[in-house]
C-alpha positions in Angstrom: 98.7 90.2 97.4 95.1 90.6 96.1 93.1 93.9 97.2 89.8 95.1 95.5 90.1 97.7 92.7 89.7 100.6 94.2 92.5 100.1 97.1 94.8 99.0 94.3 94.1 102.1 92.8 94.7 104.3 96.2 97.8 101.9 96.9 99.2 103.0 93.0 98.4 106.5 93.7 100.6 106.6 96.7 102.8 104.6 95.2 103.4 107.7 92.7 103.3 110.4 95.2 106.6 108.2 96.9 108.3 108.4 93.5 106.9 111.9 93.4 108.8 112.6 96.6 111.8 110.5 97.1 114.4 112.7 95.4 113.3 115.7 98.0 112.9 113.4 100.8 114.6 110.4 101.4 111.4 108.7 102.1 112.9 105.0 101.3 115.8 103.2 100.1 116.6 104.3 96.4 116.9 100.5 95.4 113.3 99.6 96.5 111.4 102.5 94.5 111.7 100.0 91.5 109.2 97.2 93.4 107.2 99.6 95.7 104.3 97.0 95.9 106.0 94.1 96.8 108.9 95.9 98.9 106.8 98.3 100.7 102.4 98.0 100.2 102.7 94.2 100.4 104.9 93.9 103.5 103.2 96.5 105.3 99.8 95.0 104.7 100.2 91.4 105.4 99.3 91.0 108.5 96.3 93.3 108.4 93.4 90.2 107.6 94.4 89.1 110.7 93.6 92.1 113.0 90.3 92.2 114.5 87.5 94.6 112.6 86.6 97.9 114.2 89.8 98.3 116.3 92.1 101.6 115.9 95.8 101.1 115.9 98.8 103.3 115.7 101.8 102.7 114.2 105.1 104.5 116.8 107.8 103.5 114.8 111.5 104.6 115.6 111.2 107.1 112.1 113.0 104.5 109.4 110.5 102.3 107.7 108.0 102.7 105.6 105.9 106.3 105.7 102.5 106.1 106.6 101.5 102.7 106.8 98.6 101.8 104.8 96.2 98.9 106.3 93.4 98.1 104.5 90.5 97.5 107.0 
């Protein structure tokens, strides 16, 4: 996926911060850490052009996933 400059930078900088924590937490799946864009920042995000502008949303996952969903509106 495409995103403007400075969310690719936030998404790269939380990106590290994942690395960063994984081996204290076991925030992901060991095997994904490798493609954290694609895996995680891309799959979480692709639906988010179709959500309506000004809206909030919450995310109550069941705990396993992806930490903190990012969704760039």
């Amino acid at each position: 996926m495409k995103y403007d400059a400075e969310l690719q930078d936030k998404f790269e900088k939380y990106a590290q911060l994942l690395r960063d924590w994984q081996p204290r937490v076991n925030l992901v799946a060991p095997s994904t850490l490798g493609d954290i864009q694609h895996r995680h920042i891309d799959d979480s995000t692709q639906l988010a052009g179709y959500l309506p502008k000004n809206i909030t949303i919450i995310d109550l996952g069941s705990g396993a996933g992806f930490p903190a969903v990012p969704c760039p509106r």
